[in-house]
C-alpha positions in Angstrom: -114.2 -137.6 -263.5 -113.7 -139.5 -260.3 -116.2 -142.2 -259.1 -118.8 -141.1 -257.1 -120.3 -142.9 -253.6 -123.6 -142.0 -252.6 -124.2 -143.3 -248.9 -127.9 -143.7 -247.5 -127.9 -143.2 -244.1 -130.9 -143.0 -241.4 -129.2 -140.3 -239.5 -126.4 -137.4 -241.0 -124.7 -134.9 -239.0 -124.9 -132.4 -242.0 -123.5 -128.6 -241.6 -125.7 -126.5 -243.4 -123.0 -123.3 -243.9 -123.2 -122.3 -240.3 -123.5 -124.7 -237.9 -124.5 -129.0 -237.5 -127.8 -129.8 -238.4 -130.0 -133.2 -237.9 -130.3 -134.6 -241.5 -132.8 -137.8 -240.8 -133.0 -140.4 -243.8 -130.5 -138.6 -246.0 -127.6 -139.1 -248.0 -124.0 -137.8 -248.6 -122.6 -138.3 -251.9 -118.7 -138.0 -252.6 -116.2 -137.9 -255.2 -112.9 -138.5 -254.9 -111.5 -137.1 -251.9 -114.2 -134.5 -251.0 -118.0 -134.2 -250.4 -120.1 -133.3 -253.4 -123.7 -133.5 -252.3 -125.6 -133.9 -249.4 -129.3 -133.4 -248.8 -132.9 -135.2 -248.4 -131.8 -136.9 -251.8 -129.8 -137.3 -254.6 -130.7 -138.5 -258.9 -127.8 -137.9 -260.3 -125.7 -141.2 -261.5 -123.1 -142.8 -258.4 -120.4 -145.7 -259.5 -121.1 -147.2 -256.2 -124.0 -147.2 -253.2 -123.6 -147.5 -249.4 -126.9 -148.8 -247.5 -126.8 -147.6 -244.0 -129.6 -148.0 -242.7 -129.7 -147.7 -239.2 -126.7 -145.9 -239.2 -125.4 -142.5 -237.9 -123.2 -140.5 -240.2 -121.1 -138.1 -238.5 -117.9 -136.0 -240.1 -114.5 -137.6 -238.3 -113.2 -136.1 -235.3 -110.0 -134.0 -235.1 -107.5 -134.6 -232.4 -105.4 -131.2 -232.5 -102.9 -132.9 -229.7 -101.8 -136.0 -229.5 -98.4 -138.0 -228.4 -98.9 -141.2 -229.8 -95.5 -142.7 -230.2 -95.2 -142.8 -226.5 -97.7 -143.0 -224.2 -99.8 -146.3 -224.5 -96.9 -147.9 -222.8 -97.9 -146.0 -220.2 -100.9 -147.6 -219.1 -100.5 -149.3 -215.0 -97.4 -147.1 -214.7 -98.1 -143.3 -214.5 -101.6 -143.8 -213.1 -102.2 -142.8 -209.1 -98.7 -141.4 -208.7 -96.8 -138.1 -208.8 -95.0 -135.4 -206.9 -98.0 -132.8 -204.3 -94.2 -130.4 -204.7 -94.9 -130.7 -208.7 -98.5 -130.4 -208.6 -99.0 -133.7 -209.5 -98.0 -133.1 -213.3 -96.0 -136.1 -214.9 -94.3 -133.7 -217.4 -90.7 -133.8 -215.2 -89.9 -136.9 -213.4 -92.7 -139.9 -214.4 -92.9 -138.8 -218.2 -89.3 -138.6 -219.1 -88.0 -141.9 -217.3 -91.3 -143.8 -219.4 -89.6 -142.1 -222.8 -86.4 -143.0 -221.9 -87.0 -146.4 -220.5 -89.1 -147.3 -224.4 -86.9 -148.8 -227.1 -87.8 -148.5 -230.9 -89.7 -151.2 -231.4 -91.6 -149.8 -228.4 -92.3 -147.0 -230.7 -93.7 -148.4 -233.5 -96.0 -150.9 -231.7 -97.5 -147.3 -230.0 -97.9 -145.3 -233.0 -99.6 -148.6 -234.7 -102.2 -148.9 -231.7 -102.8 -145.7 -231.2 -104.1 -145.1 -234.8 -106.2 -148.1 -234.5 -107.5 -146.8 -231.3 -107.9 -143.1 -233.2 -109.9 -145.0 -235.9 -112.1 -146.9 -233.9 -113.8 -143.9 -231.7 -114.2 -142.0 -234.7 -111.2 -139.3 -235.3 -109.9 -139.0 -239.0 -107.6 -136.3 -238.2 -104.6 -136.4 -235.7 -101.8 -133.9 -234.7 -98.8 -135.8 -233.7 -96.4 -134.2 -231.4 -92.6 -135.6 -230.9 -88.7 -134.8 -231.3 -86.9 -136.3 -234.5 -83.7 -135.6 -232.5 -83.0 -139.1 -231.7 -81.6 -142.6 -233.1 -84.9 -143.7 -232.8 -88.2 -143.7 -235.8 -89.6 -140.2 -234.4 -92.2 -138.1 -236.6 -90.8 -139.6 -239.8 -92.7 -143.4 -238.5 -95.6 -141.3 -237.7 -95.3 -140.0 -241.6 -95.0 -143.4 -242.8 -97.9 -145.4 -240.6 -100.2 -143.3 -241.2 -100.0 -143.1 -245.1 -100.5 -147.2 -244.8 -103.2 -147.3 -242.5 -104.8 -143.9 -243.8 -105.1 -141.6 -241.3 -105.4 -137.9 -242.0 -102.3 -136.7 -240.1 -100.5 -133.6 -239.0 -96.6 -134.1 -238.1 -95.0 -131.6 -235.6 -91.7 -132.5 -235.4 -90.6 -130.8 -231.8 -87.8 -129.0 -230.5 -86.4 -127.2 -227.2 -83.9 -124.6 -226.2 -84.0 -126.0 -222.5 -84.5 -129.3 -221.2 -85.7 -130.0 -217.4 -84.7 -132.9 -215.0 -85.6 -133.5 -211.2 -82.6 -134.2 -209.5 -84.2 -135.0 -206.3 -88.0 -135.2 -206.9 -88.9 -131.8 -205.7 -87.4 -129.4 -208.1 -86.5 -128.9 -211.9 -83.8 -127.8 -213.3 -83.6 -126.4 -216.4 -80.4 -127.0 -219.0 -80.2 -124.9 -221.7 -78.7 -125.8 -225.0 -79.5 -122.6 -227.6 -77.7 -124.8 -230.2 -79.6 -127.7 -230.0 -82.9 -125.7 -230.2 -82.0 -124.3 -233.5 -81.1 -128.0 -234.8 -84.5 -129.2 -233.6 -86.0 -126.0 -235.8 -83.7 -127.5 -238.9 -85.2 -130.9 -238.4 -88.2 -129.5 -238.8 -88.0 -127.2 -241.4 -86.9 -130.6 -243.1 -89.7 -132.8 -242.3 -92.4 -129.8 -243.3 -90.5 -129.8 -246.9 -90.4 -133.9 -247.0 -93.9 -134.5 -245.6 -96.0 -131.7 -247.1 -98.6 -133.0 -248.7 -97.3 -136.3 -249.0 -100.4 -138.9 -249.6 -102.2 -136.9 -252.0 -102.5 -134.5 -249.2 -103.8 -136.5 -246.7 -100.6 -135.5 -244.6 -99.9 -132.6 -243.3 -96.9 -130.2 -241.2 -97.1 -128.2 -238.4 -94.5 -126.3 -235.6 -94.2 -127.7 -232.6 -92.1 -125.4 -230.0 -92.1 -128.0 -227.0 -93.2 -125.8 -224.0 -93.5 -122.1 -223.5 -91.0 -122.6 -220.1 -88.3 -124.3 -222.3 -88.0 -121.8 -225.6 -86.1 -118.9 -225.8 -87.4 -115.9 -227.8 -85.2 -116.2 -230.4 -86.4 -119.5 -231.4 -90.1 -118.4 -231.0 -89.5 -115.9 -233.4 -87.7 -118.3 -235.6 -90.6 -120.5 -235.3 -93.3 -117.6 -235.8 -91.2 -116.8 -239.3 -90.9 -120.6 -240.6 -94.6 -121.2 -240.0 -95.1 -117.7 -242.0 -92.8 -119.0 -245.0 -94.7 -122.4 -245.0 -98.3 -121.4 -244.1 -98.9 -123.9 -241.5 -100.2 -123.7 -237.9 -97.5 -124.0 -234.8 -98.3 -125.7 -231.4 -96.9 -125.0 -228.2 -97.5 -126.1 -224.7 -98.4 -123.6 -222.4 -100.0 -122.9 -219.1 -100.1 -126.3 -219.1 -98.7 -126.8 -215.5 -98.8 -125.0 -211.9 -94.9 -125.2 -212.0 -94.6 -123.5 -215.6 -97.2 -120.9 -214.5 -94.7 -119.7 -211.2 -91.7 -120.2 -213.5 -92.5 -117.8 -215.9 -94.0 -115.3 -213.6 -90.5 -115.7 -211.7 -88.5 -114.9 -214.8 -90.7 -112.2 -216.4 -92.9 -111.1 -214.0 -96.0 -112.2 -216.2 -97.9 -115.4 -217.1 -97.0 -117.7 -220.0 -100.0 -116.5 -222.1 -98.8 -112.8 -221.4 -95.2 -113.3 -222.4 -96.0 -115.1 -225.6 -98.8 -111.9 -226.5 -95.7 -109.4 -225.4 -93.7 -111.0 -227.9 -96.1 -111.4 -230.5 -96.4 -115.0 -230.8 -99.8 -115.4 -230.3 -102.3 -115.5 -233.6 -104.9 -117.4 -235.2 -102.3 -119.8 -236.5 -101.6 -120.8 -233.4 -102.8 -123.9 -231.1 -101.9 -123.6 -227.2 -101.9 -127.1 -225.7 -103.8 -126.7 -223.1 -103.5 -123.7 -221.7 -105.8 -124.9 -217.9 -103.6 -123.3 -215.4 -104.4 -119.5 -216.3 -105.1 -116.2 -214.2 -108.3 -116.3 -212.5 -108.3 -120.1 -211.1 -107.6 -121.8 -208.2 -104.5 -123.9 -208.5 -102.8 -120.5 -209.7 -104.5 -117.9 -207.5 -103.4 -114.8 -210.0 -105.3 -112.3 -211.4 -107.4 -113.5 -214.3 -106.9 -111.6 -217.9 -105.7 -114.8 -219.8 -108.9 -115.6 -221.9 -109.3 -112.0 -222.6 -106.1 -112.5 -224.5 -106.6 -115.3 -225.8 -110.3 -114.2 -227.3 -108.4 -111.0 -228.5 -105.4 -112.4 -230.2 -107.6 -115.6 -232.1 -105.2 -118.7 -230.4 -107.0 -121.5 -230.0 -106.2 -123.9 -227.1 -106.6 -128.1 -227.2 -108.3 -129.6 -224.6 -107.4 -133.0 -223.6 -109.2 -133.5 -220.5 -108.5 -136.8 -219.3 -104.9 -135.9 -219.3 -105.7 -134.0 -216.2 -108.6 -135.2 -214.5 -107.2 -138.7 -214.0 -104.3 -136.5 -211.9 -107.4 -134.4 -209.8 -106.8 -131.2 -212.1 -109.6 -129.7 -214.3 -110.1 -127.1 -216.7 -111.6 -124.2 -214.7 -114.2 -124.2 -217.0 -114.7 -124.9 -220.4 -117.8 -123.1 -220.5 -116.1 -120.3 -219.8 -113.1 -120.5 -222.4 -116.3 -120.8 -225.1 -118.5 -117.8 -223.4 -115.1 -115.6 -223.7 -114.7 -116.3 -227.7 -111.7 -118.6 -227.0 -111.8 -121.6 -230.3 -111.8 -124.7 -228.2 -110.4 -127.8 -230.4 -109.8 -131.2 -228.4 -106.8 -133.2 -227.8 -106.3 -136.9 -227.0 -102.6 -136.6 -226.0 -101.7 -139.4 -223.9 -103.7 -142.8 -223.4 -106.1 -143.3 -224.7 -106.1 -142.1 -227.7 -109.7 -141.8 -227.7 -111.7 -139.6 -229.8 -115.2 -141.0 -227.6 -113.3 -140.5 -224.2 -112.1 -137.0 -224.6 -115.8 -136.1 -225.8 -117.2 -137.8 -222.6 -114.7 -136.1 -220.1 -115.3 -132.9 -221.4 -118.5 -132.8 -221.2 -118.8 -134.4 -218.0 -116.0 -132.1 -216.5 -117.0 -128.9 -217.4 -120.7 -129.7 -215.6 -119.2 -130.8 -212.8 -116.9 -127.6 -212.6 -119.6 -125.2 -212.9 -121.9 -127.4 -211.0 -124.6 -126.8 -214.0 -125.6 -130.2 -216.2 -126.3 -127.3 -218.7 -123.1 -125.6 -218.5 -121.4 -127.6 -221.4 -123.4 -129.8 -224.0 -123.0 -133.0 -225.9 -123.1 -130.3 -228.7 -120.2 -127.9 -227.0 -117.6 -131.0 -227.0 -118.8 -132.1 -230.8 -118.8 -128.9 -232.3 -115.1 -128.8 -230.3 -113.8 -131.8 -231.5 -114.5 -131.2 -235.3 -115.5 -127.5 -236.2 -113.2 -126.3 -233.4 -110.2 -128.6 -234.5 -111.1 -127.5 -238.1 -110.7 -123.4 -237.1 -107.6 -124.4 -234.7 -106.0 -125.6 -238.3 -107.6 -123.1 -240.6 -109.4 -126.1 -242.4 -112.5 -124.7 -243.6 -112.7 -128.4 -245.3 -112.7 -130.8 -242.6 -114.9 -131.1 -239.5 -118.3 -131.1 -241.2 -120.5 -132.7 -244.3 -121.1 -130.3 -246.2 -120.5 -129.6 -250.3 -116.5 -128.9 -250.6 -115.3 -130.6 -247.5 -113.2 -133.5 -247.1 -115.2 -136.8 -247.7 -114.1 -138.0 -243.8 -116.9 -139.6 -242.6 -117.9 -141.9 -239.9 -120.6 -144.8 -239.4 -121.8 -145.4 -236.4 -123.9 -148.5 -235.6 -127.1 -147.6 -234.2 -128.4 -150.9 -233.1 -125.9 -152.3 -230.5 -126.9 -152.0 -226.7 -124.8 -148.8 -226.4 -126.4 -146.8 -228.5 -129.6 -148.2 -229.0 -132.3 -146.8 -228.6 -131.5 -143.3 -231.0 -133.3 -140.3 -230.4 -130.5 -137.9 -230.4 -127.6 -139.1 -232.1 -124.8 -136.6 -230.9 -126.2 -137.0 -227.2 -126.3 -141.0 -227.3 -122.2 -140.7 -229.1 -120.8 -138.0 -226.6 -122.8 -140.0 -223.6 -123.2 -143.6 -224.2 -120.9 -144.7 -227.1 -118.1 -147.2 -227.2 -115.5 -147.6 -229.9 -117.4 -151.0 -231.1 -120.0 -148.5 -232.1 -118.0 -147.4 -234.8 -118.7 -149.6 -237.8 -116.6 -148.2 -240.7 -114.6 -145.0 -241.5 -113.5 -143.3 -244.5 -111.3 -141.0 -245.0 -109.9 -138.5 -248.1 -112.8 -140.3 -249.9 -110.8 -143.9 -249.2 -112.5 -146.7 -246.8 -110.1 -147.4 -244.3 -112.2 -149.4 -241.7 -114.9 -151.1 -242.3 -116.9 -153.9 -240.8 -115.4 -152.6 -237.6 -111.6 -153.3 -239.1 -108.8 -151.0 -239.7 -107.8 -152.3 -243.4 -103.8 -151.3 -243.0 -103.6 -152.3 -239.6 -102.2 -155.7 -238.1 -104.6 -157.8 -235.9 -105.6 -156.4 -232.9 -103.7 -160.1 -231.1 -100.6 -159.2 -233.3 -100.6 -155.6 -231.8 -101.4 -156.7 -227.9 -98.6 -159.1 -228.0 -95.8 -156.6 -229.1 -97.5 -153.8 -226.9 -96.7 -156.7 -224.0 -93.2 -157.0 -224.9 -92.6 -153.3 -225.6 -94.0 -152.9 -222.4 -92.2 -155.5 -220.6 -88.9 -154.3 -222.0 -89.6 -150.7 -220.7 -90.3 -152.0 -217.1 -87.0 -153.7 -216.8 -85.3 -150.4 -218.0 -86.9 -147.9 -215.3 -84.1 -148.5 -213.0 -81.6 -147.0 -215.3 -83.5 -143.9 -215.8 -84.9 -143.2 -212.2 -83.2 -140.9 -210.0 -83.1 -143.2 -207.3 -82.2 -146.4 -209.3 -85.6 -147.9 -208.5 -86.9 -150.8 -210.0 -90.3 -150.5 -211.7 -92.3 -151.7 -208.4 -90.7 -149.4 -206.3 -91.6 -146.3 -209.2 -95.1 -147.2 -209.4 -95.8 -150.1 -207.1 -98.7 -152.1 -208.0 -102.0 -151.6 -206.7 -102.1 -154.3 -204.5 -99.9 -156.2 -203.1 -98.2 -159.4 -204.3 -99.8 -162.6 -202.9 -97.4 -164.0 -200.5 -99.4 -167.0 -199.1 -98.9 -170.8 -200.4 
């Protein structure tokens, strides 16, 4: 029989079978990887006791989209840019030079800091999105990293029929390349049979069809097959930009969410990533009918709203993707990966849309970001403390200056919290932070220095991957200007 843990906590965010309840001076009691016991108390015998007093237990977050091998090298150079032609999305000029301007190395330093960053606001569960097309570490590093430091991690291992560029800044143009789609789908049918379950099954696979503007239907139906075979979920972007939206109304004569239902792609197994430029909102001005189909065919969309806001572009609304039956899971996508920030912004952002502080809850975003993640993955398991689930829990500090004083502890985490709040995870019934420190992780001085140099290298590449051969000041010049004076 595996050890049991019995933690004492003031506060537990406890599921009772149907939804989260307050639990106040409780206790959660685990054995081996899952939750055996949770309640007012507990006499049976425990191998080993956690105090924590003064201390919030909440289950870990899920982040259903993420792109951590990429994007934290990001930061100062896709902010307060982009194309009014484009809509402002970074998806086809300031996204692709970044990619192709990183090195390796720059690689590994992101997918290090970005699971410390995961840890510290409190997600246990990540689903990773990138190519394994390439010379460089792709998911396979992501595979790796995460059984070291512990986190409970999905690999989608993506792929393409058609790949864009912007010649001259106001257009894409779309390559396509049918035979390197299907060699993108036979990468990944080979990192679903390497990874599967690898870690005791702490890691797990999932589909990742890029973009619903760049896959053909043959390779949808492909996909919707190999995810049938394997039983696993499948991700695809869609809706997820104003230009994809006019694209695929030019070439079919219907909206991206319509032509996937027309061809039978859409289903509970499957995760839209994020799905925010739809019928019946402004930036598309088209008839609305999109939730109604996603509420009838049981998708589930990840919402990532910082993504978005930080270019002026918001969900239109979130209250009204839960009031039409849509499963609304969060994402973290691109920096930061922060579990705390996407619960803030979505909360905040879906007020301010509907112009109601009532419209969307602290609850709404929490019950998103873990019982919503755990429907979006058909994970009955994970998302909540209850008997049978996963033992992935979080401590949260409730004495520092941001979350004291407690009254309501999902209200003070969604509204007030900070990632130094988060005092210790544990995850598949294994510690893997604790005393605010990610155990497999290098110091936090280690990883800023090689995040500088990654980063440094990347700037001195933009150049070679712009389409007008600028340097990196002349991309994204800095927000103020150099001092020229003595």
């Amino acid at each position: 029989m595996a050890d049991r843990t019995k933690i004492s906590a003031s506060w537990i965010i406890a599921h009772d079978g149907k939804r989260h309840r307050l639990l106040k001076d409780g206790v959660v009691v685990f054995a081996g990887d899952s939750i055996v016991h949770v309640g007012k108390g507990f006499d049976g015998h425990v191998d080993r006791h956690i105090d924590a007093a003064n201390k919030v237990v909440t289950p870990g977050m899920i982040s259903t989209h993420a792109h951590i091998a990429y994007n934290p090298l990001g930061k100062s150079l896709i902010e307060d840019r982009g194309q009014p032609q484009l809509y402002y999305s970074p998806l086809y000029e300031d996204l692709p030079v970044q990619v192709f301007s990183q090195d390796e190395e720059g690689d590994q330093v992101c997918i290090e800091a970005s699971m410390v960053e995961l840890l510290r606001t409190g997600c246990t569960t990540v689903c990773e999105l990138q190519t394994s097309l390439s010379s460089r570490p792709g998911i396979a590093a992501v595979g790796r990293e995460a059984l070291k430091v512990g986190l409970r991690t999905y690999l989608g291992c993506a792929y393409r029929s058609a790949h864009w560029s912007t010649p001259d800044g106001h257009q894409v143009v779309m390559r396509w390349d049918e035979a390197q789609g299907r060699a993108g789908l036979d990468k990944a049918r080979e990192i679903v049979g390497t990874w599967k379950g690898a870690g005791d099954g702490l890691i797990g696979c999932m589909l990742a069809p890029a973009h619903s503007v760049d896959m053909s239907p043959d390779l949808l139906q492909a996909t919707r097959g190999l995810a049938e075979e394997f039983d696993i979920p499948i991700t695809i972007h869609c809706s997820e930009s104003v230009w994809e939206f006019q694209e695929m109304l030019r070439r079919h004569g219907k909206t991206p969410i319509a032509w996937l239902r027309d061809l039978g792609f859409l289903s509970p197994r499957l995760i839209l990533g994020h799905a925010i430029h739809i019928g019946g909102t402004s930036w598309t001005n088209y008839p609305k009918g999109d939730l109604d189909i996603m509420a009838e065919t049981g998708v589930s969309v990840s919402h990532s709203p910082w993504s978005f806001f930080r270019r002026g572009i918001m969900m239109e609304s979130f209250a009204r993707y839960r009031d039409a039956g849509v499963t609304l899971s969060l994402g973290t996508d691109l920096t930061p990966q922060s579990s705390i920030n996407a619960l803030r912004m979505g909360a905040c952002i879906g007020k301010g849309v509907e112009r109601d502080n009532r419209a969307v809850t602290a609850a709404d975003v929490f019950d998103a970001a873990t019982l919503g993640g755990a429907k979006a993955l058909n994970r009955d398991d994970l998302g909540r403390i209850a008997p049978g689930a996963k033992a992935d829990l979080v401590l949260w500090d409730a004495h520092t200056l941001t979350m004291a004083p407690l009254r309501d502890p999902i209200r003070n985490i969604v509204y007030s919290a900070e990632p130094h709040d988060v005092e210790g995870v544990i995850i598949h019934g294994r510690t893997v932070m604790e005393g605010r420190k990610v155990l497999g992780a290098a110091p936090d001085a280690v990883l800023g220095a090689r995040m500088q140099e990654a980063g440094e290298r990347l700037w001195r590449r933009i150049r070679e991957h712009d389409r007008s051969g600028r340097d990196v000041d002349a991309y994204s010049p800095q927000t103020y200007p150099y001092w020229e004076g003595p």
